[in-house]
C-alpha positions as CSV (number, residue, x, y, z in Angstrom):
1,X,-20.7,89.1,100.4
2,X,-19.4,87.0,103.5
3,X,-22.5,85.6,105.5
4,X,-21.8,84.7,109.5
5,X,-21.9,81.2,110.3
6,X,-25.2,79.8,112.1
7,X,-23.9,80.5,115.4
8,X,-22.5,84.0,114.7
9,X,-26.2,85.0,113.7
10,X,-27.5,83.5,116.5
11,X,-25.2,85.0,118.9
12,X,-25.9,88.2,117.3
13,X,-29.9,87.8,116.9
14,X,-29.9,87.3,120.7
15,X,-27.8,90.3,121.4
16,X,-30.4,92.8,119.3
17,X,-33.1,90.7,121.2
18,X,-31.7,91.2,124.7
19,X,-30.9,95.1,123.6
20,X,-35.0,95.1,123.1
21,X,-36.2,94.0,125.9
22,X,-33.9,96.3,128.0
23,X,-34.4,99.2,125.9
24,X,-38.3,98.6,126.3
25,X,-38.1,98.5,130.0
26,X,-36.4,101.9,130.4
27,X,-32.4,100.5,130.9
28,X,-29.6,100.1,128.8
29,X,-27.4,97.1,127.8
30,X,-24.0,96.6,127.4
31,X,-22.2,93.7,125.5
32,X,-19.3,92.2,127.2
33,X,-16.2,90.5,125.9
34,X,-17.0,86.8,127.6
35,X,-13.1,86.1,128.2
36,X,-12.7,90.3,129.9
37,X,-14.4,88.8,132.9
38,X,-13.6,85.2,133.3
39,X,-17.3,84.2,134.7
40,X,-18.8,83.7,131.0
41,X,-21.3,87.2,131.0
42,X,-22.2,88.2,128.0
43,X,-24.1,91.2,128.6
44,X,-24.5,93.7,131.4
45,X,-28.4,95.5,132.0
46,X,-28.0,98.6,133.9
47,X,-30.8,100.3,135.5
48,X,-31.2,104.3,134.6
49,X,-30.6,106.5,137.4
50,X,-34.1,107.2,138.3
């Protein structure tokens, strides 16, 4: 069994946190490649259509 490296699991750990707290407030979250947008975002929160 391979373990991530330190900051793979933190990456990761924030990802599942971030995915929480949206998830908790009623929107989703979306992971995004940080080179597919050139501005360095890492995630996208979207509001539900409400």
């Amino acid at each position: 069994m391979s373990l991530l490296p330190p900051i793979e699991t933190e990456s990761e750990l924030s990802y599942a946190y971030l995915h929480a707290v949206a998830a908790q407030a009623g929107m989703s979250c979306e992971v995004s490649g940080r080179n597919a947008d050139k501005m360095g975002i890492d995630a996208i929160i979207r509001a539900s259509e409400q």
